[in-house]
VOGU-3710 file (C-alpha; in Angstrom, 3 decimals, decimal comma):
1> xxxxxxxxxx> 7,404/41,878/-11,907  7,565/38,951/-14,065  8,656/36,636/-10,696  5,607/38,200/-8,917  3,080/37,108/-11,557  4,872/33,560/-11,937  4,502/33,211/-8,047  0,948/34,107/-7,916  -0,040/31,777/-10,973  1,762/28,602/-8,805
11> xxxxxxxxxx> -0,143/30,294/-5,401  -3,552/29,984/-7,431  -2,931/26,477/-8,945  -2,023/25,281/-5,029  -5,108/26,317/-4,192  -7,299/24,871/-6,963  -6,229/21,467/-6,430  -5,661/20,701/-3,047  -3,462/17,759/-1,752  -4,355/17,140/1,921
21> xxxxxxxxxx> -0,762/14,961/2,711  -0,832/13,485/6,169  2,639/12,352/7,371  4,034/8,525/8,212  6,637/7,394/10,873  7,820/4,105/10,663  10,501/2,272/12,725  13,670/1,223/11,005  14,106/-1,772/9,846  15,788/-5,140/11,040
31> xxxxxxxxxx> 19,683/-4,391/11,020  20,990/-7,995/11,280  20,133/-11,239/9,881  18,852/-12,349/12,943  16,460/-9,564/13,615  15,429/-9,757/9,743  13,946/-13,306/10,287  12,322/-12,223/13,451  10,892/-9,628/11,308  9,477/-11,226/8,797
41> xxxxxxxxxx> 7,804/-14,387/10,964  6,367/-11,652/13,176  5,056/-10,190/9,845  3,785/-13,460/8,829  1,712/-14,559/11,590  -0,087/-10,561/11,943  -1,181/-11,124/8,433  -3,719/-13,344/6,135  -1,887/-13,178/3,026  1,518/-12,997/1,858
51> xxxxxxxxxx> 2,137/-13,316/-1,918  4,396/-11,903/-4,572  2,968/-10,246/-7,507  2,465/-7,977/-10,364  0,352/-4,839/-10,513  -1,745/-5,352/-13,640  -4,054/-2,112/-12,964  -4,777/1,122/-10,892  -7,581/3,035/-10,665  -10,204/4,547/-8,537
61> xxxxxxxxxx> -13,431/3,495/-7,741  -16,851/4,781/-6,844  -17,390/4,579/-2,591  -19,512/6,381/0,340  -16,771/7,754/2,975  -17,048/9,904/5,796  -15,519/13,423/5,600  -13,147/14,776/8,279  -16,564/16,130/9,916  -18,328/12,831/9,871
71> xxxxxxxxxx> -20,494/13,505/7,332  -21,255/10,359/4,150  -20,062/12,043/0,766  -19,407/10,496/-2,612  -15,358/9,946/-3,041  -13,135/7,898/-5,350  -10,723/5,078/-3,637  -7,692/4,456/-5,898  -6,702/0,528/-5,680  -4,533/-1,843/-7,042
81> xxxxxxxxxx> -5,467/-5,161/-9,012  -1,977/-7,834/-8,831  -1,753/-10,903/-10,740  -0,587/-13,122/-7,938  3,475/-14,850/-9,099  3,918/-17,044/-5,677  1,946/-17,458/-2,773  3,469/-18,068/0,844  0,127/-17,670/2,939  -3,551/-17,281/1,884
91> xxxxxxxxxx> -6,383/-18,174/-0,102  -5,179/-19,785/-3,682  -6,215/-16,765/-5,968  -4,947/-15,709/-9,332  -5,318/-12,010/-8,576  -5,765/-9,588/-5,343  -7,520/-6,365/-5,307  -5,498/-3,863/-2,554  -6,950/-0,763/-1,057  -4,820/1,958/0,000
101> xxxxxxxxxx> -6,080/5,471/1,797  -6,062/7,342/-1,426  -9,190/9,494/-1,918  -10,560/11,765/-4,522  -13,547/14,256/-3,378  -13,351/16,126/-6,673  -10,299/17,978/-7,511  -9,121/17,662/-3,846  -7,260/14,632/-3,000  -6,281/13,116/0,381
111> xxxxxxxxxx> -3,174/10,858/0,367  -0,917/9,466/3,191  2,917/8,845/2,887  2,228/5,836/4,318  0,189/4,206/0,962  0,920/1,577/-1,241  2,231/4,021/-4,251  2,731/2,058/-6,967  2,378/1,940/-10,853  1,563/-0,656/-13,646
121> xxxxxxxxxx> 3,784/-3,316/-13,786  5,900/-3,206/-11,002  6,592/-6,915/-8,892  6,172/-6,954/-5,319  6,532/-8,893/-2,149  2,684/-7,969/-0,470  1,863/-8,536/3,517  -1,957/-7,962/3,834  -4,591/-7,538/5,771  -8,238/-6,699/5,938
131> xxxxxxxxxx> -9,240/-3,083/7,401  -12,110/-2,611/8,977  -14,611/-2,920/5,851  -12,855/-6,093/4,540  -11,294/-4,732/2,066  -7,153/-6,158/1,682  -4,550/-3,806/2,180  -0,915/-4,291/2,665  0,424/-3,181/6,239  1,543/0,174/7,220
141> xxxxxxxxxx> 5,150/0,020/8,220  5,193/-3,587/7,250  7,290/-5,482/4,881  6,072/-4,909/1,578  8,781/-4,263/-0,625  9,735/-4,356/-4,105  10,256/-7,979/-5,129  13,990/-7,153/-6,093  14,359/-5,763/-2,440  12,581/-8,881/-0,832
151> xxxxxxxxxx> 15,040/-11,677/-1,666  16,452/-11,878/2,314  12,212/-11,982/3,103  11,833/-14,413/-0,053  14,407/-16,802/2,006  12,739/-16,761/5,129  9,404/-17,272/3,844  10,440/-20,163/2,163  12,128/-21,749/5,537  9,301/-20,977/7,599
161> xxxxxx> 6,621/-22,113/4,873  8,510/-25,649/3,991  8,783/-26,330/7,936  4,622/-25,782/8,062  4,486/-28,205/5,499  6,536/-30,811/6,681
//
């Protein structure tokens, strides 16, 4: 009886605050050393900006967004404010502010597995882009990476960035 009551509690709390979690599918990853710096130049020249950094902050702000039925409502956008470290491609900035696809309408929440999840005071290696309003976000199924899993990028982005130069 006891199970029964525990199980309905957890049923009700599902249903009070609603996740809606829409899948990713990425390919895998370069395999060779080769195919890694074919990677990452590809990766370079799709994207504005490609910088290392800190995330300093995360929270969500205040926007207009159609619903799944088309329809303007008031929502919250969770993004990310980095203190930029190094800075391989772009405008010279101290900080970027990335968007991800993380909404708030209320207590429901949408999310995608494909988002920039992150938290305060982690270092990255960040490939972005505008979307469609502007706003910078890193690529979906691109490189970004934690900066301790970038150095084989790191050494590529250096090559290709000293030949520009020179």
């Amino acid at each position: 009886m006891k199970k029964i009551a525990l199980l309905s509690v957890v049923l009700g709390l599902m249903f009070l605050t609603q996740n809606n979690v829409l899948a990713c599918m990425c390919p895998m990853g370069a395999t060779n050393d080769k195919d890694l710096k074919k990677a990452v130049i590809d990766e370079f020249n799709h994207v504005p900006i490609v910088f290392s950094g800190k995330v300093i902050a995360a929270e969500f702000i205040s926007v207009i967004k159609k619903n799944y039925l088309g329809k303007e409502v008031k929502a919250e956008n969770l993004v990310y404010r980095l203190s930029v470290d190094k800075l391989w491609k772009g405008k010279t900035v101290s900080e970027i502010i990335l968007t991800t696809d993380v909404f708030r309408y209320g207590a429901i929440s949408e999310i995608t597995s494909c988002d920039f999840n992150s938290k305060v005071g982690e270092q990255y290696l960040i490939y972005a882009a505008p979307d469609q309003n502007g706003k910078l976000k890193r690529r979906v199924c691109g490189r970004t990476n934690y900066i301790k899993n970038a150095t084989k990028d790191i050494k590529v982005l250096q090559k290709l960035v000293s030949k520009i130069k020179h």
